[in-house]
N, C-alpha and C positions, 0 to 999 in steps of 0.2 A: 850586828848584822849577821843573821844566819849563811853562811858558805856551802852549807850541806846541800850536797846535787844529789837531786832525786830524778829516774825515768822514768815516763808513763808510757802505754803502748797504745795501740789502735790497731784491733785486727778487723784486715776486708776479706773481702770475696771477690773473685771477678772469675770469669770463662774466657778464654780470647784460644783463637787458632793461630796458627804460624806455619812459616817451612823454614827450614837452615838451609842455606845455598847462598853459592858463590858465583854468580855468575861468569867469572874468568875461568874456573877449573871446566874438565872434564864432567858430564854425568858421571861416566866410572868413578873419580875423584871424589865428587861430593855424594856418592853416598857410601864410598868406603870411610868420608869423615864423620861424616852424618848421620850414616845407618837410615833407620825408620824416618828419623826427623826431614829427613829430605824427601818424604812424600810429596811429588808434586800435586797431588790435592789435597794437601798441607795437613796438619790435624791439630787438635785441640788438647787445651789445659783447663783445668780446675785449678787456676793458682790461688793461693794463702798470699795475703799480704801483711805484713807485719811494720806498723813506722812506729818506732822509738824515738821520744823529743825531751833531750834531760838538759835540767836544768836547776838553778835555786825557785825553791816556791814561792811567789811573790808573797811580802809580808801583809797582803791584806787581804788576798784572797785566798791562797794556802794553793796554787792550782801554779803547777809548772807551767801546765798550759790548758786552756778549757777542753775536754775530749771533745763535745758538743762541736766548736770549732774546729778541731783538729776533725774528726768524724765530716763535715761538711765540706771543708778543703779538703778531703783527699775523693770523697763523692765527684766532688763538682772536677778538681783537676787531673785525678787518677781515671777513678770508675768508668764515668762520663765517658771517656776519652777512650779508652781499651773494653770496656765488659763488651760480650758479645759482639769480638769484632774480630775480623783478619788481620792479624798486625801488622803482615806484610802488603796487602791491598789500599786499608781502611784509613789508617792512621801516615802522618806527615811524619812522624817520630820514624820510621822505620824503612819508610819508600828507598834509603839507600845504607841501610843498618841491620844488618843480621839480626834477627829477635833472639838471640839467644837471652836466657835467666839473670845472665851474667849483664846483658845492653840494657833488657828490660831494666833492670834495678836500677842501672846507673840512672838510665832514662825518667824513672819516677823519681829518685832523688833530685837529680836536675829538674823537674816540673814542681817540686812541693819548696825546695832549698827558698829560693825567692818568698815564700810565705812564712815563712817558720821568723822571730825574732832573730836577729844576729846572736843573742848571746845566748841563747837553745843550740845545743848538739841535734843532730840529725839522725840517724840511721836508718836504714831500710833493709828487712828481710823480704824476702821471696821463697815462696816454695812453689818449686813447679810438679814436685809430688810428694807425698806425706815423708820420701827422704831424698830428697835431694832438694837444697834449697842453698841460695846466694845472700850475701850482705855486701853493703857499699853504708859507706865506709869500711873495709875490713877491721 
């Protein structure tokens, strides 16, 4: 029985605006934490999405996991859901959730976890600029 775990990747694209705010704080407050990001007419990302799914490769197909599938489930329950959208207005995920990189991420792992086989590891990178980016699982 081969034991040898291999990862495969999936890189997206998506655009989505936001604003970081707290509604209990002060304006002064949240945008001495926030800075620019508390634009109240919010702004935009070009985020990178990167999901890693490892696993042993099935003995008869040789494929941890099909990209074809993997590329389709993250369309249909990432893309779909955030490309060109307000994250703070648009989407149900966020209506009382700070978008920050760090919620984002969790947020697509929690939408894709439920699809992925139980015995595939997970991970999710984010960049929300060519250097700044998050992973969940750490």
């Amino acid at each position: 029985m081969n034991t040898r775990k291999v990862a495969v990747y999936r890189h997206e694209h998506f655009n989505a605006a936001h604003r970081l705010h707290q509604p209990e704080w002060s304006e002064d407050k949240n945008r001495e934490i926030f800075g620019k990001c508390n634009n109240p007419s919010y702004h935009g990302h070009n985020y990178e999405l990167i999901v890693k799914v490892t696993g042993v490769p099935d003995s008869l197909t040789g494929y941890v996991m099909d990209l074809k599938l993997l590329s389709d489930l993250i369309k249909e329950t990432v893309l779909d859901r955030f490309d060109h959208k307000n994250l703070n207005l648009d989407t149900q995920e966020f209506k009382d959730l700070n978008p920050t990189a760090e919620n984002i991420c969790i947020v697509i792992y929690d939408l894709l976890r439920p699809h992925i086989p139980a015995d595939k590891e997970l991970q999710i990178r984010l960049y929300e600029t060519p250097r700044n980016f998050v992973e969940y699982p750490a």
